[in-house]
C-alpha positions in Angstrom: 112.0 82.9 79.4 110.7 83.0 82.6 108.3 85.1 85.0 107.3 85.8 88.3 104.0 87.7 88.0 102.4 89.2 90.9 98.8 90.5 91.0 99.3 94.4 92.9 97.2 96.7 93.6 100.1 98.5 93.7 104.0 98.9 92.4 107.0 100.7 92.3 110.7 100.0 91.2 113.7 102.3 92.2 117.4 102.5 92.1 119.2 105.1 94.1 116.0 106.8 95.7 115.0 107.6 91.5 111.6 105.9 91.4 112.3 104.8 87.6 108.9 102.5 87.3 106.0 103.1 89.5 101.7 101.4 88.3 98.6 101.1 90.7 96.2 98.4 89.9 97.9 95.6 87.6 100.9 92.9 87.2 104.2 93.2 88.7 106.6 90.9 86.5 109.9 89.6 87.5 111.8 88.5 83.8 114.5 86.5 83.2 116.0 85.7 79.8 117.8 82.2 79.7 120.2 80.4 77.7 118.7 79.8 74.4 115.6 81.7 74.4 115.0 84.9 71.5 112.4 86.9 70.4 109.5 84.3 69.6 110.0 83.2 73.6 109.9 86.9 74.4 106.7 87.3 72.0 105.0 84.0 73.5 105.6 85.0 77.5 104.1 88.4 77.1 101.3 86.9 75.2 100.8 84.8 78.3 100.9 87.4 80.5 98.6 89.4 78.3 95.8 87.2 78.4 96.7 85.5 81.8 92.8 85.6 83.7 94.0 85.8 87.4 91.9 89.3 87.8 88.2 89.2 89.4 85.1 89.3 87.8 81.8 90.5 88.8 80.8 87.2 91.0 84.4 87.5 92.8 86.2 84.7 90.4 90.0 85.4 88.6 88.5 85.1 85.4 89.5 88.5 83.7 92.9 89.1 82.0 95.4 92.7 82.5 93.9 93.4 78.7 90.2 93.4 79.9 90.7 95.3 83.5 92.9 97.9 81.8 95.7 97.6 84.3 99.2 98.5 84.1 102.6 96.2 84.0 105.7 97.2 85.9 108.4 94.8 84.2 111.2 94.3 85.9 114.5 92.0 85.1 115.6 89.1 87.8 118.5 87.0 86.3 118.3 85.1 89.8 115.0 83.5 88.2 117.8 81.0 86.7 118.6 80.2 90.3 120.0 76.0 89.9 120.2 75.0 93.8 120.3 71.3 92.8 124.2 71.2 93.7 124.8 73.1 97.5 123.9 76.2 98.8 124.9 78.6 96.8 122.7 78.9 93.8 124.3 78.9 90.3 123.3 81.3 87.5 124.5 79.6 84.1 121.4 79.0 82.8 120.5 82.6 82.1 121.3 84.2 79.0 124.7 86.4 78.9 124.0 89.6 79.9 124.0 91.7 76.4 121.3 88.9 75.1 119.4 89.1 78.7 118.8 92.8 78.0 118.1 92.6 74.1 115.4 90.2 75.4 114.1 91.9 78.1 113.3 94.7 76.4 111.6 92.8 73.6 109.4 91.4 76.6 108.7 94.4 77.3 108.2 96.2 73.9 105.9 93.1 73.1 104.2 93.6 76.1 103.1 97.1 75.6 102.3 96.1 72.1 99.6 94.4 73.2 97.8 97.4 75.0 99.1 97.5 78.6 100.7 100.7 79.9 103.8 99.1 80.5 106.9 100.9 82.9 110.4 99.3 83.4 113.1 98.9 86.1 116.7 99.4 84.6 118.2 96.2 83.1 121.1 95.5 85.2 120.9 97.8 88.0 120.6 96.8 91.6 116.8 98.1 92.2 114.2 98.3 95.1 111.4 96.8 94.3 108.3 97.7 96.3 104.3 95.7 96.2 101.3 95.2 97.4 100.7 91.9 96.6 96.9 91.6 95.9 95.3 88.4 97.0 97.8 87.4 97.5 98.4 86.0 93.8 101.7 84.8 92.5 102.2 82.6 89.2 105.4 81.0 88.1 105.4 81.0 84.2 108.3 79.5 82.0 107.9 79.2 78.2 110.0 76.1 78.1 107.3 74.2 80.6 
């Protein structure tokens, strides 16, 4: 699986106007399931996430995790996160999982996620959303279970 995760201070996912997903201080997570990946990979990335110490500390440094500042998750799906540009211009999308699977994992990512302690909300598997951030840092990290 992969991730784009973005420390926010703030987050908010909507379709239609409907705000379906909306966190202050925490992660905003962009997920994408891709061809061969199941639950353990699902189970392994949130895990990641979890723990992942990108958060200040008392001297200024990203050394605490979402589990120690108590902050939120808004998890949203991006199947363009399997973007291949290697051949053109226009990007090619094989690599993610078919769309049924995509979900199934997605919202084992999720579910796992939450499992772990975070307050986690959700955009709406499939849906063509608005996504709105403040990026905090700014601090973006790139995470695939497969690197």
């Amino acid at each position: 699986m992969r991730a784009l995760v973005q420390r926010v201070s703030e987050a908010r996912v909507s379709v239609a106007g409907e705000v379906l997903g909306e966190i202050g201080p925490g992660l905003l997570v962009l997920v994408c399931a891709m061809q061969g990946d199941g639950p353990a990979q699902a189970e392994t990335l949130a895990g990641k996430i979890a723990r992942l110490r990108i958060f200040r500390d008392a001297e200024g440094r990203m050394n605490r995790s979402l589990l120690d500042t108590g902050g939120a998750a808004l998890v949203v799906s991006q199947f363009t996160l399997a973007a291949d540009t290697s051949r053109g211009n226009r990007p090619g999308f094989s690599s993610a999982a078919p769309p049924e699977e995509g979900r199934q994992l997605y919202e084992a990512f999720a579910d796992a996620l939450s499992a772990l302690g975070p307050k986690v909300e959700r955009g709406r598997f499939g849906a063509d959303m608005s996504v709105a951030l403040v990026n905090q840092g700014p601090v973006t990290i790139w995470l695939d279970t497969e690197a």
